[in-house]
PyMOL Python script that loads the backbone (N, CA, C, O; Angstrom):
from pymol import cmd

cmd.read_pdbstr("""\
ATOM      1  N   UNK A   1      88.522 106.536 122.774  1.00  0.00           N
ATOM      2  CA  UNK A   1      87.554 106.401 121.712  1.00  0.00           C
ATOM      3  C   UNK A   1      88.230 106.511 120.343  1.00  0.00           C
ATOM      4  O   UNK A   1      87.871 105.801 119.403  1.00  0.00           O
ATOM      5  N   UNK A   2      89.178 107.379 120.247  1.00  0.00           N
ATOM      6  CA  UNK A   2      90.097 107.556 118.922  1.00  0.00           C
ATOM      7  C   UNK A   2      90.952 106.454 118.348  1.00  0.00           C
ATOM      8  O   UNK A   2      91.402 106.308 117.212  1.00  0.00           O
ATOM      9  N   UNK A   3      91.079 105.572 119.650  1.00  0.00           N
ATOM     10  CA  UNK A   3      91.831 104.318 119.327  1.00  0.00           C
ATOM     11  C   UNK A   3      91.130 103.185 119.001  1.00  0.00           C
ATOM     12  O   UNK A   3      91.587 102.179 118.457  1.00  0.00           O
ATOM     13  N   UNK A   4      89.934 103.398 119.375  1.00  0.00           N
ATOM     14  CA  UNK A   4      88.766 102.190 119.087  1.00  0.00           C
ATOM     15  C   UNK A   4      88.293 102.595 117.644  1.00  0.00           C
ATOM     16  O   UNK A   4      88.183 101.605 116.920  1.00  0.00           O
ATOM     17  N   UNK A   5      88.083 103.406 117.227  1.00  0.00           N
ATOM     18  CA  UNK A   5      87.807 104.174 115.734  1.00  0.00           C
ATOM     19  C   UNK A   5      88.756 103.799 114.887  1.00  0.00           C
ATOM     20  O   UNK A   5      88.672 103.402 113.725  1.00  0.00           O
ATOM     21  N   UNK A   6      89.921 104.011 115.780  1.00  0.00           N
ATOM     22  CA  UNK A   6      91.598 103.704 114.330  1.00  0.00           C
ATOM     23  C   UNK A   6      91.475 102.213 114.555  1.00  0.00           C
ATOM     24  O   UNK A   6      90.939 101.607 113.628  1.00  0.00           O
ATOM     25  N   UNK A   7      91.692 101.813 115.140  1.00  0.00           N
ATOM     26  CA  UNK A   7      91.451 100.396 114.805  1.00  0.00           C
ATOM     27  C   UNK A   7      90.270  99.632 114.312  1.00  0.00           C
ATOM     28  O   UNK A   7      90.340  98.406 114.223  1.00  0.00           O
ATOM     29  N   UNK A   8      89.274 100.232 114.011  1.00  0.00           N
ATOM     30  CA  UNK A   8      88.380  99.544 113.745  1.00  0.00           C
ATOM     31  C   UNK A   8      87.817  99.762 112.052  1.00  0.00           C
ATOM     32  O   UNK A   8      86.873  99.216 111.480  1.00  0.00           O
ATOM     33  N   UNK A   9      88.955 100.928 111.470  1.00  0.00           N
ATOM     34  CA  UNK A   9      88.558 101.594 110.638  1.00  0.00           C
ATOM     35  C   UNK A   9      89.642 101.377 109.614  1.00  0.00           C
ATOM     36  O   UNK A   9      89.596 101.124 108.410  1.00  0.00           O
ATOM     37  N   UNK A  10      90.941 101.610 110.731  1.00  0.00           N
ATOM     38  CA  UNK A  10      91.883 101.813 109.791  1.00  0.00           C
ATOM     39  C   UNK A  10      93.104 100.537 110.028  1.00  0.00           C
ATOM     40  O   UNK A  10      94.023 100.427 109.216  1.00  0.00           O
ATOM     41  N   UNK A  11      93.012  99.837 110.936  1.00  0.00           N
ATOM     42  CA  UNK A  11      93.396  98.288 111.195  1.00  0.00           C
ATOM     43  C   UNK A  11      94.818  98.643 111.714  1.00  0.00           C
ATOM     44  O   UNK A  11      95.915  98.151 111.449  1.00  0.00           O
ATOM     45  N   UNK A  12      94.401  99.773 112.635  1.00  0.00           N
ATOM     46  CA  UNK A  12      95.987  99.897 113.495  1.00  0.00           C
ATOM     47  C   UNK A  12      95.579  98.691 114.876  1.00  0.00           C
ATOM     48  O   UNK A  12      94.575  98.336 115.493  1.00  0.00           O
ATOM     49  N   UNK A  13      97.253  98.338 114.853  1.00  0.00           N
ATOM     50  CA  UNK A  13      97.179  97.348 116.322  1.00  0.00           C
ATOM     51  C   UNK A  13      97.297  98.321 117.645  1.00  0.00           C
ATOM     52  O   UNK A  13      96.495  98.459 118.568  1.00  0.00           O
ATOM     53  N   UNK A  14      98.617  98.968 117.412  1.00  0.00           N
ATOM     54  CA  UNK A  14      99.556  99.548 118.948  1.00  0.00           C
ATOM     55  C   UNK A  14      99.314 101.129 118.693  1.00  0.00           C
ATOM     56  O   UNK A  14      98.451 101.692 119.367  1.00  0.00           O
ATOM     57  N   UNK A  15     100.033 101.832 117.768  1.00  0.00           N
ATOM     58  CA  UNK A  15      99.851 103.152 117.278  1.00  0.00           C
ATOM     59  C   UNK A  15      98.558 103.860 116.860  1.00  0.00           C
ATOM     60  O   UNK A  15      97.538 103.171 116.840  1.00  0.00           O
ATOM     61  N   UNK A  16      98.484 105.063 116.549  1.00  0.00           N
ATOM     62  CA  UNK A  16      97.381 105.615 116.266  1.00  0.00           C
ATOM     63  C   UNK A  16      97.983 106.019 114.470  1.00  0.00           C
ATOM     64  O   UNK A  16      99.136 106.412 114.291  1.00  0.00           O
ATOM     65  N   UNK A  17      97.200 105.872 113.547  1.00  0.00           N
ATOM     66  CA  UNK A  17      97.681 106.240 112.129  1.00  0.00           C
ATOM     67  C   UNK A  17      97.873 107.986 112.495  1.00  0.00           C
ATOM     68  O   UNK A  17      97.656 108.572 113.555  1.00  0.00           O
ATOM     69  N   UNK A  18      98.442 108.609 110.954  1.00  0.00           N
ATOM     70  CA  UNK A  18      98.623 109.953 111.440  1.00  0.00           C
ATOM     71  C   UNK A  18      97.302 110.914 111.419  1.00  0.00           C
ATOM     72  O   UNK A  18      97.396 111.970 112.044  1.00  0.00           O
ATOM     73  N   UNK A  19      96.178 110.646 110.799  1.00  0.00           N
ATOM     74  CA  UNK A  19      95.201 111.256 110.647  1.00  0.00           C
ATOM     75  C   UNK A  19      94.759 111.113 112.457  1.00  0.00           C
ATOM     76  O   UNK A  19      95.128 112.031 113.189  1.00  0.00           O
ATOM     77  N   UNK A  20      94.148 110.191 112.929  1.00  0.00           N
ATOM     78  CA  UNK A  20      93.877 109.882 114.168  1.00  0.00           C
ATOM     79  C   UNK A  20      94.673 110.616 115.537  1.00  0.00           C
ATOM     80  O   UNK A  20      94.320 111.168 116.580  1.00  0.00           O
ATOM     81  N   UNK A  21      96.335 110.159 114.654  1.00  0.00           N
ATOM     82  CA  UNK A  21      96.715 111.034 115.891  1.00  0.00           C
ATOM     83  C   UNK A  21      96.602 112.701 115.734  1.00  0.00           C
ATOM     84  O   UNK A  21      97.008 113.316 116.720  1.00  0.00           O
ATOM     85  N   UNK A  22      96.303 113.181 115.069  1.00  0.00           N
ATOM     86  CA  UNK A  22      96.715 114.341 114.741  1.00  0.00           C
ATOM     87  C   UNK A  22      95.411 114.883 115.129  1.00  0.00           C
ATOM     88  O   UNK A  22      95.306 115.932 115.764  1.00  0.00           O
ATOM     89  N   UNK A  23      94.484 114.218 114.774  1.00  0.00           N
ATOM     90  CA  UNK A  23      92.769 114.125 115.859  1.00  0.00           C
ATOM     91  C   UNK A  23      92.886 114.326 117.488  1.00  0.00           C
ATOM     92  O   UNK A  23      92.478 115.214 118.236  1.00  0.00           O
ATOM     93  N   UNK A  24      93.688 113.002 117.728  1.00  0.00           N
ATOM     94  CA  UNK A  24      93.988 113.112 119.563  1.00  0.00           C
ATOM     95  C   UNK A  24      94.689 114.320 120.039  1.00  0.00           C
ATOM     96  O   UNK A  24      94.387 114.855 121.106  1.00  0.00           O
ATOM     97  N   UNK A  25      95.992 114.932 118.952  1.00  0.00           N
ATOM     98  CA  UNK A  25      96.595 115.815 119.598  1.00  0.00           C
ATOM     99  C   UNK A  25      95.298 117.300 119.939  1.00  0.00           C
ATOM    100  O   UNK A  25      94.878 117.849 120.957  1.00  0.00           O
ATOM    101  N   UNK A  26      95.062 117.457 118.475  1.00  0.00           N
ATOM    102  CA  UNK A  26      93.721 118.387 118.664  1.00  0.00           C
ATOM    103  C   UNK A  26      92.669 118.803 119.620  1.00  0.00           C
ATOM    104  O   UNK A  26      92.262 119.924 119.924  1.00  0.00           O
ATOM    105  N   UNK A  27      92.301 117.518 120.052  1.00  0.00           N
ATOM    106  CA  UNK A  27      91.324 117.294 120.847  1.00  0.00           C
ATOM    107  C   UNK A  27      91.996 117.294 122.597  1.00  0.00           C
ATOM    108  O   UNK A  27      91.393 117.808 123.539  1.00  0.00           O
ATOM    109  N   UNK A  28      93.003 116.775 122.678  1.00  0.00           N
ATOM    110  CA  UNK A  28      93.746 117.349 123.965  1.00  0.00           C
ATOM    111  C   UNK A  28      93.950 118.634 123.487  1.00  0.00           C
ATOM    112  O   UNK A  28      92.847 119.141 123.686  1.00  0.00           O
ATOM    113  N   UNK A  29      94.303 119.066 123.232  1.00  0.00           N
ATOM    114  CA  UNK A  29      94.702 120.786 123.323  1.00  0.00           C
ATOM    115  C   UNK A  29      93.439 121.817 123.319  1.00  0.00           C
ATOM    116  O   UNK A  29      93.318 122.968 123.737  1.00  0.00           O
ATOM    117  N   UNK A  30      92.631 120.999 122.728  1.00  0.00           N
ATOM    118  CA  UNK A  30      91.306 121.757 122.950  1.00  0.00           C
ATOM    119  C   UNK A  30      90.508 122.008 124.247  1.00  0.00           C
ATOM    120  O   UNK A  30      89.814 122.944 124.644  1.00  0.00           O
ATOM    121  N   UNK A  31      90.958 120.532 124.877  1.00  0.00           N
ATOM    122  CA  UNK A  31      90.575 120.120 126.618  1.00  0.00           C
ATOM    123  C   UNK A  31      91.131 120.857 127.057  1.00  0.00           C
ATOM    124  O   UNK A  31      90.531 121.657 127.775  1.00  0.00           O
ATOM    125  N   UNK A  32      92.309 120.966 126.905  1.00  0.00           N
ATOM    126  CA  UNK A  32      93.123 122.041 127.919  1.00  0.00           C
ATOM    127  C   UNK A  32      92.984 123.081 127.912  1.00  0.00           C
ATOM    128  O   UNK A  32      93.321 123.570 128.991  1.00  0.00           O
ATOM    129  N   UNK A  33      92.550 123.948 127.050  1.00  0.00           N
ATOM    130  CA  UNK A  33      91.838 125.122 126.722  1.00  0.00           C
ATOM    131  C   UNK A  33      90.869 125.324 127.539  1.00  0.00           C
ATOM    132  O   UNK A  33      90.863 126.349 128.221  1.00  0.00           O
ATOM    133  N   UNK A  34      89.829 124.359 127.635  1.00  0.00           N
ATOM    134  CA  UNK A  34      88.457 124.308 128.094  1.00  0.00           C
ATOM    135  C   UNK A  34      88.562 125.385 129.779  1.00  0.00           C
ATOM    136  O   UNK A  34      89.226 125.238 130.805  1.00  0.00           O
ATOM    137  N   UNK A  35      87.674 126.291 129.391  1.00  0.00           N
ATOM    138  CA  UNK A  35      87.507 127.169 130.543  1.00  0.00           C
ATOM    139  C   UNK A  35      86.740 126.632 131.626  1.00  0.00           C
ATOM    140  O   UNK A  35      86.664 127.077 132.772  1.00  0.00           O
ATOM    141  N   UNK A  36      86.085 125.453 131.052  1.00  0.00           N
ATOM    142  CA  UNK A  36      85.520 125.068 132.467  1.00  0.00           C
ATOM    143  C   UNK A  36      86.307 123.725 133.467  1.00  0.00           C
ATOM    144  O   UNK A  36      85.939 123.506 134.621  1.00  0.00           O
ATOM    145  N   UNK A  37      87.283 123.023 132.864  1.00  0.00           N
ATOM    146  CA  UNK A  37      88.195 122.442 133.707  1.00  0.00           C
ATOM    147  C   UNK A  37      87.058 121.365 134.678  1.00  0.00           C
ATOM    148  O   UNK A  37      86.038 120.711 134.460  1.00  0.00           O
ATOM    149  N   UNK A  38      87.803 121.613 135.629  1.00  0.00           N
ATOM    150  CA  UNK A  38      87.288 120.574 136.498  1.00  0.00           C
ATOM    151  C   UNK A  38      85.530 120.693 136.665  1.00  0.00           C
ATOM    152  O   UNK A  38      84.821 119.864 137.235  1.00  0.00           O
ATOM    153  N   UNK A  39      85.185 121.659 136.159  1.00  0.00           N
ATOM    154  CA  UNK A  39      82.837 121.623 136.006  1.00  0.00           C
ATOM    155  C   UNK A  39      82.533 121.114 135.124  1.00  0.00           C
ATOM    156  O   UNK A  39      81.397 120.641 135.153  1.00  0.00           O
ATOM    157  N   UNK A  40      83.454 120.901 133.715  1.00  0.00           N
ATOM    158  CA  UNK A  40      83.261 120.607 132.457  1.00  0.00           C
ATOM    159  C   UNK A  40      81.875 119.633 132.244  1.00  0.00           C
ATOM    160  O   UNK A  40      81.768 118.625 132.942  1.00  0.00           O
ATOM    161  N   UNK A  41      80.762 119.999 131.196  1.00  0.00           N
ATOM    162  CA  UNK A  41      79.777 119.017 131.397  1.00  0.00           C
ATOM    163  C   UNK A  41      80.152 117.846 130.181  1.00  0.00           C
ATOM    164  O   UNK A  41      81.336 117.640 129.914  1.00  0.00           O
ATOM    165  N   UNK A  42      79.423 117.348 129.706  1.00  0.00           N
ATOM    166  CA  UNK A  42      79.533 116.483 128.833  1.00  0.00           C
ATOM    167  C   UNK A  42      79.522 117.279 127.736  1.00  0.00           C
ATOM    168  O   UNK A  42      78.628 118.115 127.870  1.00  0.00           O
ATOM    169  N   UNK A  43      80.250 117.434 126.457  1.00  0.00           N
ATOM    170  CA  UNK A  43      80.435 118.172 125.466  1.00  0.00           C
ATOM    171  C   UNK A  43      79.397 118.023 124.925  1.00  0.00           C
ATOM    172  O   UNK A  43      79.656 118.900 124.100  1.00  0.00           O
ATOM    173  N   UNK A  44      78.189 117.618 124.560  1.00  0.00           N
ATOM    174  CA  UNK A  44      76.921 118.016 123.946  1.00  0.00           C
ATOM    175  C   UNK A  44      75.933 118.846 124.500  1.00  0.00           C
ATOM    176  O   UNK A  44      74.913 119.224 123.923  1.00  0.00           O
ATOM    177  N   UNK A  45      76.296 119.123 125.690  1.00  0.00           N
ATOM    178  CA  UNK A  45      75.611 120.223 126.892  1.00  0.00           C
ATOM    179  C   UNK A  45      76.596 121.101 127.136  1.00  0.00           C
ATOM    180  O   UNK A  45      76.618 121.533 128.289  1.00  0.00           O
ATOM    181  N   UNK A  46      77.839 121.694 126.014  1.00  0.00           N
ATOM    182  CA  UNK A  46      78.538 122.350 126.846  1.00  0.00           C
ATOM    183  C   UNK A  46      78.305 123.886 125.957  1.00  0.00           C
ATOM    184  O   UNK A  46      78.257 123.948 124.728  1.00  0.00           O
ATOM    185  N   UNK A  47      78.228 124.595 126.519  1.00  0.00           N
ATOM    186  CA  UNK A  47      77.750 126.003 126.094  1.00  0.00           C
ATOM    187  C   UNK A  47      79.258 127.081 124.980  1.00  0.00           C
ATOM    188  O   UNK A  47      79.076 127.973 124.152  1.00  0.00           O
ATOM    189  N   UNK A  48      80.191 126.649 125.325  1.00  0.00           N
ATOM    190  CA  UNK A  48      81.568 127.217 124.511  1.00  0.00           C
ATOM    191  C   UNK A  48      82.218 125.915 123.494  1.00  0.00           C
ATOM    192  O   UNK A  48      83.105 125.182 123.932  1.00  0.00           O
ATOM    193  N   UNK A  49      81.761 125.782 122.376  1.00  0.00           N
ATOM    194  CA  UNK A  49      82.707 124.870 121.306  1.00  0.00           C
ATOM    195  C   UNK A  49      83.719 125.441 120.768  1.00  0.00           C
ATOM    196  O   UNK A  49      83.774 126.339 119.928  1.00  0.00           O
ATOM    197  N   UNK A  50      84.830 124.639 121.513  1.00  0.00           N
ATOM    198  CA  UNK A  50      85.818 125.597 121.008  1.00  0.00           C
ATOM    199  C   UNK A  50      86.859 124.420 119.442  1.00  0.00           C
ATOM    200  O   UNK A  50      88.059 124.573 119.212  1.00  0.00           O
ATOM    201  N   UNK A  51      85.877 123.325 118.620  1.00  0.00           N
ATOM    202  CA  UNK A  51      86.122 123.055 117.703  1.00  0.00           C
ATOM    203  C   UNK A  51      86.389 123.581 116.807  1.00  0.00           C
ATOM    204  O   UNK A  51      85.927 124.657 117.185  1.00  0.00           O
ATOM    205  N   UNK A  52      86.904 123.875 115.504  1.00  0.00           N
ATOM    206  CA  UNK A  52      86.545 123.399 114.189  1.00  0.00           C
ATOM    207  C   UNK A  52      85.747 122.962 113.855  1.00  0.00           C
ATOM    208  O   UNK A  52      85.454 121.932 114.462  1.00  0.00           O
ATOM    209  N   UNK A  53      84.773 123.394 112.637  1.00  0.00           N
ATOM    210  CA  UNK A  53      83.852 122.333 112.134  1.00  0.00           C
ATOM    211  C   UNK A  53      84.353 120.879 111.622  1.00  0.00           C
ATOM    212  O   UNK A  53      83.880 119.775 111.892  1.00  0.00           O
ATOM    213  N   UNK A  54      85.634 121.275 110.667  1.00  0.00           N
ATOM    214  CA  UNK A  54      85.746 120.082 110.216  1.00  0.00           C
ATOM    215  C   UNK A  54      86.151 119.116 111.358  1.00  0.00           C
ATOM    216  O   UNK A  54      85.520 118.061 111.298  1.00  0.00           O
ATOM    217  N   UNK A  55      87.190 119.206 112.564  1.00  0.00           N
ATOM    218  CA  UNK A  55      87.436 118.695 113.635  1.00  0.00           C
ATOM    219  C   UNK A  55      86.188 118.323 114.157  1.00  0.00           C
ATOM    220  O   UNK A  55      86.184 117.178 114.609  1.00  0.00           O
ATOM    221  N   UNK A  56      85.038 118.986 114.243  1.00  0.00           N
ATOM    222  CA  UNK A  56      84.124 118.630 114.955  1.00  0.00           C
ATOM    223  C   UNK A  56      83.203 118.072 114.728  1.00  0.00           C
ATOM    224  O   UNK A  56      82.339 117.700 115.522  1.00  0.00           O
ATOM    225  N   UNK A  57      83.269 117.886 113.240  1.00  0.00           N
ATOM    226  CA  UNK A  57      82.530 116.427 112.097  1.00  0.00           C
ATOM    227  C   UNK A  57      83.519 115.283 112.449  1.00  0.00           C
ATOM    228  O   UNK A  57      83.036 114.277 112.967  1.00  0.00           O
ATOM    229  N   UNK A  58      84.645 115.328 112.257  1.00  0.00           N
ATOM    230  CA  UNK A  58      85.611 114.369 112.911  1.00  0.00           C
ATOM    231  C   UNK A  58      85.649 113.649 113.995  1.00  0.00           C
ATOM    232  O   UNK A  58      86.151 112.547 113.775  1.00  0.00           O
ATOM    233  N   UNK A  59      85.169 113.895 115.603  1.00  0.00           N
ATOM    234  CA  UNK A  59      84.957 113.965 116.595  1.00  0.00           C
ATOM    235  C   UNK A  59      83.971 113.167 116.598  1.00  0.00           C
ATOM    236  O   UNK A  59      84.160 111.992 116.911  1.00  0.00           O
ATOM    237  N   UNK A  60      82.590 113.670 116.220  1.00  0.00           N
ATOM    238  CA  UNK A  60      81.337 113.148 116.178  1.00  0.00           C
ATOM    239  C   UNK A  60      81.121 112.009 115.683  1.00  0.00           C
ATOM    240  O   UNK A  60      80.319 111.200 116.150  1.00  0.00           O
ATOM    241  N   UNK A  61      82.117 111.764 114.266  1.00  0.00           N
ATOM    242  CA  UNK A  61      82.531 110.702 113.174  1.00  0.00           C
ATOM    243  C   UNK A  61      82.604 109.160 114.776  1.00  0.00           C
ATOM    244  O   UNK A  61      81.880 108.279 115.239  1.00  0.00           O
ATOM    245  N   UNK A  62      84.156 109.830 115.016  1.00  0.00           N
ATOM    246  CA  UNK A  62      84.434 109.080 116.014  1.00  0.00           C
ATOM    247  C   UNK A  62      83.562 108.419 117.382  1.00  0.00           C
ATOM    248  O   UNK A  62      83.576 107.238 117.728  1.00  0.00           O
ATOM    249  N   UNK A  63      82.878 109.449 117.977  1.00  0.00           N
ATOM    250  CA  UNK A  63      82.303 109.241 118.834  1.00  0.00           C
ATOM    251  C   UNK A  63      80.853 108.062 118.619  1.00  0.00           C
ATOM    252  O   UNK A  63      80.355 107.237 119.384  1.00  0.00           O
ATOM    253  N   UNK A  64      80.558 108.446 117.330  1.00  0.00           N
ATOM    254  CA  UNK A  64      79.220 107.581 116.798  1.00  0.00           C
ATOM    255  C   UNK A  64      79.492 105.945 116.978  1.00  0.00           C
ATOM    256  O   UNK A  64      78.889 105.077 117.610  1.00  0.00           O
ATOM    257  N   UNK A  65      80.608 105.927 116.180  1.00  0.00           N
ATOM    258  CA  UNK A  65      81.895 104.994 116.118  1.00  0.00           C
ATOM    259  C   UNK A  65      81.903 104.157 117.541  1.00  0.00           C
ATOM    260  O   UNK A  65      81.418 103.031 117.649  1.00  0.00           O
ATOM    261  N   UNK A  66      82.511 104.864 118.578  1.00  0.00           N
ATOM    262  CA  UNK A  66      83.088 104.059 119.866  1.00  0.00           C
ATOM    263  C   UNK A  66      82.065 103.909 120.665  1.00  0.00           C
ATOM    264  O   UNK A  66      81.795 102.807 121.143  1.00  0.00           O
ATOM    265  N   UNK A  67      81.169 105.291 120.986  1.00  0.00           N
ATOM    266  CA  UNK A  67      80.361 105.592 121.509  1.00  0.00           C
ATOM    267  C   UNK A  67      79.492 104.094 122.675  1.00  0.00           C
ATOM    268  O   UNK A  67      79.653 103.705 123.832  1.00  0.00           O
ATOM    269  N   UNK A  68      78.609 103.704 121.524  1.00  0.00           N
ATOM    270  CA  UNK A  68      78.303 102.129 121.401  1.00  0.00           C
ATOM    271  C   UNK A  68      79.225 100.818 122.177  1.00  0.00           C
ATOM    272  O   UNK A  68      78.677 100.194 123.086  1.00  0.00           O
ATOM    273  N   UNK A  69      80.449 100.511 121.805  1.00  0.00           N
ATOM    274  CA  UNK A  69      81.200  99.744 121.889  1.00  0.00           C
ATOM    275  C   UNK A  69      81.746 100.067 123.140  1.00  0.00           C
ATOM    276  O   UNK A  69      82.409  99.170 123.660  1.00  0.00           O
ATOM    277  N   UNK A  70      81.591 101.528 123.987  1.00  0.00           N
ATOM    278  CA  UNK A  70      82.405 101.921 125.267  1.00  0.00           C
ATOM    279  C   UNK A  70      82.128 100.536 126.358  1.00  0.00           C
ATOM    280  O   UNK A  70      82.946 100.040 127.133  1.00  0.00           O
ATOM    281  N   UNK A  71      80.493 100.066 126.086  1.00  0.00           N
ATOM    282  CA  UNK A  71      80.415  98.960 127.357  1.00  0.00           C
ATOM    283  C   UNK A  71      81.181  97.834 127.084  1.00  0.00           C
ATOM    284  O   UNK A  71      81.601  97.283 128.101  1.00  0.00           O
ATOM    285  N   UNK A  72      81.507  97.303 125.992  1.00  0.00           N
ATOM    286  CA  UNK A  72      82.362  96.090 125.942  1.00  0.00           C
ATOM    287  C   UNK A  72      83.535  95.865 126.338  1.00  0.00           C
ATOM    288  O   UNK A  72      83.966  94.909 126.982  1.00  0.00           O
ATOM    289  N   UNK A  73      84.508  97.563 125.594  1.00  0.00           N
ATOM    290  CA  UNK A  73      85.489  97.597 125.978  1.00  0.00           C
ATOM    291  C   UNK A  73      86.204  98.230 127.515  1.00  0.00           C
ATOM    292  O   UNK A  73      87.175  97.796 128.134  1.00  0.00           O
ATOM    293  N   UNK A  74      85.033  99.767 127.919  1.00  0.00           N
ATOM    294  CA  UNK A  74      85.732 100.359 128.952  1.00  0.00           C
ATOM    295  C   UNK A  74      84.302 100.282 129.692  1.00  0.00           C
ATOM    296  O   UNK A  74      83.865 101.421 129.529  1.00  0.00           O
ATOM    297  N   UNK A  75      83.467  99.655 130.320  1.00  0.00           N
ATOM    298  CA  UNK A  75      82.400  99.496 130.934  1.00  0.00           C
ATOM    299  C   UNK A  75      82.425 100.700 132.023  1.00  0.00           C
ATOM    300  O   UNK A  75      81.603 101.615 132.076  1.00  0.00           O
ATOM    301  N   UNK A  76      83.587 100.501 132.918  1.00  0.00           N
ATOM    302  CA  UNK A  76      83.176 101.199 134.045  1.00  0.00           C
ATOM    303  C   UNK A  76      83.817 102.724 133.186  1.00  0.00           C
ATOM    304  O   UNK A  76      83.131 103.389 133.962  1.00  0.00           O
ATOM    305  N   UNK A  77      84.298 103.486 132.566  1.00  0.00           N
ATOM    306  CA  UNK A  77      84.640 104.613 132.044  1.00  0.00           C
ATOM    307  C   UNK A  77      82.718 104.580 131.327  1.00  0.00           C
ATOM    308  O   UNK A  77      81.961 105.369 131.894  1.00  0.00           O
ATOM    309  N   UNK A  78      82.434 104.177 130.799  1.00  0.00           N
ATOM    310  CA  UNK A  78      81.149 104.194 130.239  1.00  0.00           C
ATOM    311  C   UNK A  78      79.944 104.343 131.248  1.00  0.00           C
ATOM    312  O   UNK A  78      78.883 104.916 131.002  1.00  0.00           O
ATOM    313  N   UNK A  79      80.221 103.862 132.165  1.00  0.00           N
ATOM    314  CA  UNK A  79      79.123 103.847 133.189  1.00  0.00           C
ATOM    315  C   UNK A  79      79.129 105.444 133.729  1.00  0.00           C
ATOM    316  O   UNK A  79      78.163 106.205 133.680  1.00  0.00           O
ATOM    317  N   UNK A  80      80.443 105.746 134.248  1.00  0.00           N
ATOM    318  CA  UNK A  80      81.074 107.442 134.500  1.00  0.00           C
ATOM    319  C   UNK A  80      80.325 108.298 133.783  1.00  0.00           C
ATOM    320  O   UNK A  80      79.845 109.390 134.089  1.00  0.00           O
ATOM    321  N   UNK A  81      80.290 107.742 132.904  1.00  0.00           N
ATOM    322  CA  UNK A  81      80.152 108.554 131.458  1.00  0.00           C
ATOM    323  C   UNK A  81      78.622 109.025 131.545  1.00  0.00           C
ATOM    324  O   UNK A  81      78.459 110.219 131.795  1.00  0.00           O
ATOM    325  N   UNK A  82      77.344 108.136 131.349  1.00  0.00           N
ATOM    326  CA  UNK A  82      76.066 108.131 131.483  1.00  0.00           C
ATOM    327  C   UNK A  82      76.115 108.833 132.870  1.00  0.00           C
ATOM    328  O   UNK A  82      75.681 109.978 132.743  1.00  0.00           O
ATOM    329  N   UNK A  83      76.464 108.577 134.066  1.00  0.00           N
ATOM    330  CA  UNK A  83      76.080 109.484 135.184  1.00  0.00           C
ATOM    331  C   UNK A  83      76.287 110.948 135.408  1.00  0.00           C
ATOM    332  O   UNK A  83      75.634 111.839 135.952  1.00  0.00           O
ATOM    333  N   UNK A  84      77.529 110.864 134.736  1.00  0.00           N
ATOM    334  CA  UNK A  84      78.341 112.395 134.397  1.00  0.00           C
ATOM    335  C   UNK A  84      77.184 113.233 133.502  1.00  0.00           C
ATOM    336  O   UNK A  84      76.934 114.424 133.685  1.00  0.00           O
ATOM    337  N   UNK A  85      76.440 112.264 132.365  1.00  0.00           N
ATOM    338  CA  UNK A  85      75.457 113.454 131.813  1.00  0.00           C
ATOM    339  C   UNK A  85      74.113 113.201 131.989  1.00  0.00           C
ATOM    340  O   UNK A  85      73.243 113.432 131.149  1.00  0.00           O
ATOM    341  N   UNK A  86      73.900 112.595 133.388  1.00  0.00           N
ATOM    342  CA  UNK A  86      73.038 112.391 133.859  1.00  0.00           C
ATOM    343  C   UNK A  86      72.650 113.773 135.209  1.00  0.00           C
ATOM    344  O   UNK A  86      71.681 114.251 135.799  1.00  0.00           O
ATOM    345  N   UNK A  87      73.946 113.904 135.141  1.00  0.00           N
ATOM    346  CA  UNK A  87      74.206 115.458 136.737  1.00  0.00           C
ATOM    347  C   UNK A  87      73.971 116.589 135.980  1.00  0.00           C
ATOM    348  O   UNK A  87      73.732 117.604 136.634  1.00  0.00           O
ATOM    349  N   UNK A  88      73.975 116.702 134.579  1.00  0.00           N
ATOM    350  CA  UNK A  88      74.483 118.062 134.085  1.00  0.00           C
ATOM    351  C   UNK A  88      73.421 118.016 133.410  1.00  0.00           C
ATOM    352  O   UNK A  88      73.131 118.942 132.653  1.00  0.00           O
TER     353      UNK A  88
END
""", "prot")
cmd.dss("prot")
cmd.show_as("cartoon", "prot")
cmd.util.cbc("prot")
cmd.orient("prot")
């Protein structure tokens, strides 16, 4: 989703600009953190935010962003996606 945002925003082809990446690194390290691991629900149902606000205006920025566009580009990750917060 971070790569569909940088490119659509900031007119990267291959790379992520440094703001973006510095977003992705964040946001993995935050996953990995995540105490719930493999139960994890969909992060708008998830009971521990372990964001930043400003990261997590950032995030949301993004997500509004790709969110939409997931069926064109990653259909079946998108489809996952709706069922995954369809269980939880």
């Amino acid at each position: 989703m971070i790569r569909m945002y940088c490119r659509g925003h900031h007119g990267t082809k291959t790379a992520l600009c440094a703001d973006c990446g510095s977003l992705q690194s964040y946001a993995r390290r935050r996953l990995q953190a995540c105490p719930f691991h493999d139960d994890k629900t969909t992060c708008s149902k998830c009971p521990v935010h372990r964001y930043k606000a400003e990261m997590r205006d950032k995030i949301q920025t993004v997500m509004r962003y790709a969110g939409p566009r997931m069926m064109k580009h990653h259909p079946i990750l998108a489809i996952f996606h709706l069922i995954d917060g369809l269980k939880h």
